[in-house]
C-alpha positions as CSV (number, residue, x, y, z in Angstrom):
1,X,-67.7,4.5,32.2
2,X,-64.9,6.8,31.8
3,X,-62.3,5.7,34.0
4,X,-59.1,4.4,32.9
5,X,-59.3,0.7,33.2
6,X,-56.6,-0.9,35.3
7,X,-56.3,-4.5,33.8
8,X,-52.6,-5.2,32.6
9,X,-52.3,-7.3,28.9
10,X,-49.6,-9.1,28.0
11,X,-48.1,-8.5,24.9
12,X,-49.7,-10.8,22.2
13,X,-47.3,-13.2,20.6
14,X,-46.1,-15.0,23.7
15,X,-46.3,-15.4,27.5
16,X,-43.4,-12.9,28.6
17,X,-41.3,-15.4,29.5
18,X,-37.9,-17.4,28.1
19,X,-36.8,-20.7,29.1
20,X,-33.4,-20.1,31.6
21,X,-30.7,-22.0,29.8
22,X,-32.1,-22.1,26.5
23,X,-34.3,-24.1,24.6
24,X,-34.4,-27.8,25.0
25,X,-33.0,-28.3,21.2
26,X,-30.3,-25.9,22.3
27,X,-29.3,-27.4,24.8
28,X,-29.6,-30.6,23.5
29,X,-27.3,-29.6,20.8
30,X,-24.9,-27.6,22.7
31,X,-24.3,-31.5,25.3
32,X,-23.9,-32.7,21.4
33,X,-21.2,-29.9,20.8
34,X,-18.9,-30.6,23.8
35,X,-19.2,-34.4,23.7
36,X,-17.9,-34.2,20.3
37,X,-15.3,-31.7,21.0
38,X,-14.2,-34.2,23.9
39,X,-13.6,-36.8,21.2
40,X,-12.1,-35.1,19.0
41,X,-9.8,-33.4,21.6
42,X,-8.3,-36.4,23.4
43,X,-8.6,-38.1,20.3
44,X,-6.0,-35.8,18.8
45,X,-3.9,-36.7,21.5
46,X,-4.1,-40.5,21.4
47,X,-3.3,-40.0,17.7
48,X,-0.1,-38.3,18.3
49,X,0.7,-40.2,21.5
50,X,0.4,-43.2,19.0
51,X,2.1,-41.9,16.0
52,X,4.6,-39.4,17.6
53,X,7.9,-39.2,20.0
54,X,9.5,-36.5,21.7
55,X,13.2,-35.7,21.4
56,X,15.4,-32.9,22.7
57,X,18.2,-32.1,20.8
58,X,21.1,-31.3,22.8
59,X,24.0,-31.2,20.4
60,X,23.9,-28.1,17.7
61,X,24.8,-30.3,14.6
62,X,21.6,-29.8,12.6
63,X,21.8,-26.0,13.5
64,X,19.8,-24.0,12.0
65,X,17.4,-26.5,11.0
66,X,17.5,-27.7,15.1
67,X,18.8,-25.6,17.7
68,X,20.4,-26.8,20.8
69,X,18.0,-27.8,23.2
70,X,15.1,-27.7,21.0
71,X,12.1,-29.9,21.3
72,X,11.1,-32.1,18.2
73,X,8.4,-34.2,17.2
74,X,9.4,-37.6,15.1
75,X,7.2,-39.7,13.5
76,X,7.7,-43.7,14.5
77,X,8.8,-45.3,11.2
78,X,10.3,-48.3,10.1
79,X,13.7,-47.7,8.3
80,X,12.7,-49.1,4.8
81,X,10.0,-45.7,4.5
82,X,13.5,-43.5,5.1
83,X,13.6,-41.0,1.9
84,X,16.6,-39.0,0.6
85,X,16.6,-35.6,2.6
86,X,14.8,-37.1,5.8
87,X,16.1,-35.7,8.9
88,X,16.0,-38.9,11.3
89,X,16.3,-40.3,14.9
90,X,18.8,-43.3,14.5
91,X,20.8,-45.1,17.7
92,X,24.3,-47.0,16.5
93,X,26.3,-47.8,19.1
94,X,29.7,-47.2,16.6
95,X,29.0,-43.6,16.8
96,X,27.5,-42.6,20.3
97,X,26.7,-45.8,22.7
98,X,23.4,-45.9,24.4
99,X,22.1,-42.2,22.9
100,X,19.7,-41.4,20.0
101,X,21.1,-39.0,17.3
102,X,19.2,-37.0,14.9
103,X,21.2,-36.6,11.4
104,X,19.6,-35.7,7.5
105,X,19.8,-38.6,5.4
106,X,21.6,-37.3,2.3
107,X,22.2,-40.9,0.2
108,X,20.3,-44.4,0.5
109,X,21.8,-47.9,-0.6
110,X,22.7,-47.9,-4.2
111,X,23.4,-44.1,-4.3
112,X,27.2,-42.6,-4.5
113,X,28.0,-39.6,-2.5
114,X,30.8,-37.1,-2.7
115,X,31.8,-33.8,-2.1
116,X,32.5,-30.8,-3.4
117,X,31.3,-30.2,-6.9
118,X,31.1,-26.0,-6.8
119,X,30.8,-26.1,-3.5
120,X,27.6,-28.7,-3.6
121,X,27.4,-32.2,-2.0
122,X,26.8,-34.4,-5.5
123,X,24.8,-37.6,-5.1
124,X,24.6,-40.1,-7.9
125,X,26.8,-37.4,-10.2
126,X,23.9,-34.7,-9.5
127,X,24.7,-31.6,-7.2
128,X,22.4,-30.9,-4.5
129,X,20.7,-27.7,-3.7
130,X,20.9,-27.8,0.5
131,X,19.0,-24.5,1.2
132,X,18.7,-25.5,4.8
133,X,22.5,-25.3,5.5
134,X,23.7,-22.3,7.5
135,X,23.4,-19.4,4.8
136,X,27.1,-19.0,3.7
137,X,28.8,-22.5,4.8
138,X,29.4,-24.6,1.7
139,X,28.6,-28.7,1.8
140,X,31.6,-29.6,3.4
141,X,34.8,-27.7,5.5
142,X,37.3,-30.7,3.6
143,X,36.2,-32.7,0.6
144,X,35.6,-36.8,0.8
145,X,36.2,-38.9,-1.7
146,X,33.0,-40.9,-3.4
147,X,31.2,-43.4,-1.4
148,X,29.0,-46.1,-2.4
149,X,26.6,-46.3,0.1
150,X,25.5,-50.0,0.5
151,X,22.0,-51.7,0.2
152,X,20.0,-51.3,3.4
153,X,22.0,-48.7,4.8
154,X,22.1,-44.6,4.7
155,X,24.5,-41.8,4.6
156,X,24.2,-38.9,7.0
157,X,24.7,-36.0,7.6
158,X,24.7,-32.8,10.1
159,X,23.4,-29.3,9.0
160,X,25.7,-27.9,10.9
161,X,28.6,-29.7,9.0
162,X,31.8,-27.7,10.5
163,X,31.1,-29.2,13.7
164,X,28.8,-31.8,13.0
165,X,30.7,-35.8,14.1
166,X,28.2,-37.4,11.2
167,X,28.9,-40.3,8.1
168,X,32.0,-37.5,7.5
169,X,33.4,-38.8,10.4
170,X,33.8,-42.3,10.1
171,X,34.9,-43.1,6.4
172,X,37.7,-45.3,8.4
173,X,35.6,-47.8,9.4
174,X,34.5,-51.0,7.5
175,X,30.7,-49.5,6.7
176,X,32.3,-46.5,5.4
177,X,29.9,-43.8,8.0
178,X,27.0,-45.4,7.0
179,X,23.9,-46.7,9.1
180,X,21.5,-49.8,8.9
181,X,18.0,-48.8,7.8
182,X,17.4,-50.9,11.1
183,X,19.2,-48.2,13.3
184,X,16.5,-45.7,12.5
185,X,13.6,-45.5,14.3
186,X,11.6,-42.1,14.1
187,X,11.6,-39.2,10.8
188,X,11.5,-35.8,12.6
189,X,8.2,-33.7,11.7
190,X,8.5,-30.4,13.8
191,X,10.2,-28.6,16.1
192,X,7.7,-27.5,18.8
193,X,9.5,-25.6,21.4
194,X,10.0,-23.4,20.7
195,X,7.7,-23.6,18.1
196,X,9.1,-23.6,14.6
197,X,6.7,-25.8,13.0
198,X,7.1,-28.7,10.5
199,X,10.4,-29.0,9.1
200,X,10.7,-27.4,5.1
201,X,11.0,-30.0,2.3
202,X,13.9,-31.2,0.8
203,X,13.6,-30.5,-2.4
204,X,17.1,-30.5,-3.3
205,X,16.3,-34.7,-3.6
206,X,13.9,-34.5,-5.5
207,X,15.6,-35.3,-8.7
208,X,17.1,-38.4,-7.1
209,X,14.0,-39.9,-6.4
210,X,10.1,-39.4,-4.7
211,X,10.5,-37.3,-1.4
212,X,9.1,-38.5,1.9
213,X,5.2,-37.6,2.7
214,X,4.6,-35.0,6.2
215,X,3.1,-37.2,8.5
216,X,0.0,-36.4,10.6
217,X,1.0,-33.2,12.4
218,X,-1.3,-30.8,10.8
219,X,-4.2,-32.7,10.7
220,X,-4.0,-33.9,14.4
221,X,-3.6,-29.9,15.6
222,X,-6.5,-29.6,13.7
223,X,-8.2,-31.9,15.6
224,X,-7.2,-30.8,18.9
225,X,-7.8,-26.9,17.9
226,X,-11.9,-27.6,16.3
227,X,-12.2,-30.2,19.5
228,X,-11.1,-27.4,22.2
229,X,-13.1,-24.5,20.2
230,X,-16.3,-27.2,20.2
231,X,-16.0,-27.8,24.0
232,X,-15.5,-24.1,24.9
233,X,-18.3,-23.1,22.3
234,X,-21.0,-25.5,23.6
235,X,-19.9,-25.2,27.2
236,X,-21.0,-21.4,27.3
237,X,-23.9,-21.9,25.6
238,X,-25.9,-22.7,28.4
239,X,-24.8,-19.7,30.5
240,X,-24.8,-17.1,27.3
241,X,-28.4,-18.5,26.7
242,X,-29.5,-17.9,30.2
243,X,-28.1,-14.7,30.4
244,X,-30.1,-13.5,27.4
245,X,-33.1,-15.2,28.6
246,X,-32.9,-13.2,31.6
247,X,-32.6,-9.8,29.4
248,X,-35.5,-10.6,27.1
249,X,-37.5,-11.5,30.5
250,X,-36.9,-8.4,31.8
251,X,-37.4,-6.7,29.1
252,X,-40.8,-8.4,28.4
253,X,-41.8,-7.5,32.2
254,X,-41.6,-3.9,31.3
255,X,-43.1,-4.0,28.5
256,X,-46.4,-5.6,30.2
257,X,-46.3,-3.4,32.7
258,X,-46.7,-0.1,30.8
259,X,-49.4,-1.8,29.1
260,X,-52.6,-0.3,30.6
């Protein structure tokens, strides 16, 4: 016969139409994707909750290292793990009663510490390069005499060290400005508000002796970060998958249709 015939194919390969929400193994994976994410999110969290405490610094005596009123993170540590050039969170009630303070450890028991050789703190006879100091200000306004910093106890210092009420300022008393290795009770990592990041080595110290490890910072934001970006990523799948599913539907529609 010659008419055109009416009946409607559909295109051979498939039956026109996509799952909404995408395929069971995608979906499947994308559940797997933010459950994980979840873990690793508020597990990031736990960790630092754990491992980390909050300080505001409201003094400017480690300035510029720490400004006034900014917001660190300090690593809970027992005072025997305190390094040469660790900038810690110590409480003595012969320098401020009833507050935390937040100095650099510059000398640890056994070391002698004096100032000014060329304009350089010298510990154990060795000046010290102290690139974090405001750029200009030498080690020390007056020069001290040598110290012999007792076993199980630290020297300290301000960065700020015109104004900074640090060791400096009590070389009357019996202990000569230093602190127990008890006293100390957190190593500061970073300053996070506003956000400066993790504090620079000190590698001035590191002839004097092995430098303190970073703690966990880095590898906790990187935790937190992958966790949020596995959450977000397998939380649109679903509606970026239906969405397409929709398109290719439509598009297969058409397609039957101007089959004749």
């Amino acid at each position: 016969m010659g008419g055109e015939s009416m009946t409607r194919t559909a295109p051979s390969g498939g039956t026109g139409t996509v799952r909404a929400g995408g395929g069971r193994l995608g979906q499947r994976l994308s559940g797997l994707a933010v459950a994980l994410g979840l873990v690793m999110f508020l597990g990031g969290f736990a960790w630092a909750a754990l491992v980390y405490r909050p300080y505001t610094v409201p003094t400017g005596s480690m300035s510029p290292t720490i400004a006034v009123g900014d917001r660190v993170l300090a690593q809970r540590i027992d005072g025997d793990e305190v390094r040469r050039g660790d900038v810690v969170v110590f409480e003595d009630k012969n320098w401020v009663a009833d507050s935390k303070v937040v100095k650099r450890v510059v000398a640890v028991g056994g070391d002698t510490v004096s100032c000014c050789t060329d304009g350089r703190l010298t510990v154990d006879g060795k000046p010290v390069e102290e690139p974090y100091l405001p750029k200009g200000s030498a080690a020390e306004l007056q020069g001290f005499g040598t110290v012999t910093v007792p076993e199980g106890r630290l020297f300290l210092l301000g960065d700020e060290r015109q104004g900074s009420l640090d060791s400096t300022a009590h070389l009357t008393e019996a202990a000569r400005g230093t602190v127990s290795r008890d006293a100390v009770s957190a190593r500061v990592d970073a300053v996070v508000w506003p956000w400066k990041g993790m504090l620079e080595r000190p590698t001035g110290f590191e002839t004097l002796g092995a430098l303190s490890e970073p703690g966990p910072l880095r590898t906790i934001e990187v935790l937190i970060v992958a966790g949020a970006v596995l959450v977000l990523g397998g939380g649109a799948y679903g509606p970026v998958a239906s969405r397409l599913g929709r398109s290719r539907t439509a598009q297969a529609r058409a397609e039957t249709a101007g089959v004749r």
